[in-house]
N, C-alpha and C positions, 0 to 999 in steps of 0.2 A: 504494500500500500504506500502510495505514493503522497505527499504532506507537503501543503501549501498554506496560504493567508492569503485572504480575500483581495491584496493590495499586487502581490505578485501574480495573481491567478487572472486578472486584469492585464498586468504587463506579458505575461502569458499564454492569452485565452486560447491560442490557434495549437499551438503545442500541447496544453493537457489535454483538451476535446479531443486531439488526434493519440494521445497516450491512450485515453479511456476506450474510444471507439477502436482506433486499432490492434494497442496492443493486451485487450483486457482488463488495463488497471485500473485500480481502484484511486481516487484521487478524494483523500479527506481535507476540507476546506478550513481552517480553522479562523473563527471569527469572533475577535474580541469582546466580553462582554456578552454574548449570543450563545445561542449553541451551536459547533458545528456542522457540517454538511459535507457529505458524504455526493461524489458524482462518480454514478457507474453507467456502463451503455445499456442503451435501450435492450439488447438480447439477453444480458444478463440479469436487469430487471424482470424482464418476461418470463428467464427459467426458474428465478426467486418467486414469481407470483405465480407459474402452474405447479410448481414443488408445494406453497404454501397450500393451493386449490388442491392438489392431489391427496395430504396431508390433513387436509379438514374435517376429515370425517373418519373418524375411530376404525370404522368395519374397513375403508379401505388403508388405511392406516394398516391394520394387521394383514391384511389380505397385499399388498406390498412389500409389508415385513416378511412374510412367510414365505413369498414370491422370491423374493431374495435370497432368504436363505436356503429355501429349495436350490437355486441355478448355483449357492455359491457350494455347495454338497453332491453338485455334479447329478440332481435330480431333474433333468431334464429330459424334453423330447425334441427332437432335433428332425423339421422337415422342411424339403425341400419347397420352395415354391411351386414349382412342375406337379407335387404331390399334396398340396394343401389345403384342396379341397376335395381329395378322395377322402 
């Protein structure tokens, strides 16, 4: 995570946008007196907000958890496209 203030992130602005957008990072804005602000890209808001969506609701909460821990115990079924809806 990358650490600025609001004075330099102005002298800045084209370079952190392109840190955040291109190369993932996280850019926390620190602003005196405020609280600070946090700028992340719009794609990794979205996978924060379908994780949170996915995550909402208890029954699929476990039913993910268990999904997981199924594929990470090597319980899976493994088919091809060509065969996936025989």
């Amino acid at each position: 995570m990358e650490t600025t203030n609001y004075t330099e992130l102005r002298k800045q602005l084209k370079h952190k946008l392109d840190i955040v957008s291109e190369d993932k990072e996280t850019v926390l804005i620190h602003r005196s007196g405020q609280e600070d602000v946090v700028m992340i890209s719009l794609s990794e808001y979205n996978s924060w907000m379908e994780t949170e969506y996915l995550l909402s609701t208890d029954a699929n909460k476990e039913s993910l958890t268990r999904s997981l821990s199924e594929a990470e115990n090597g319980k899976v079924v493994k088919k091809t496209t060509k065969n996936l809806w025989k």
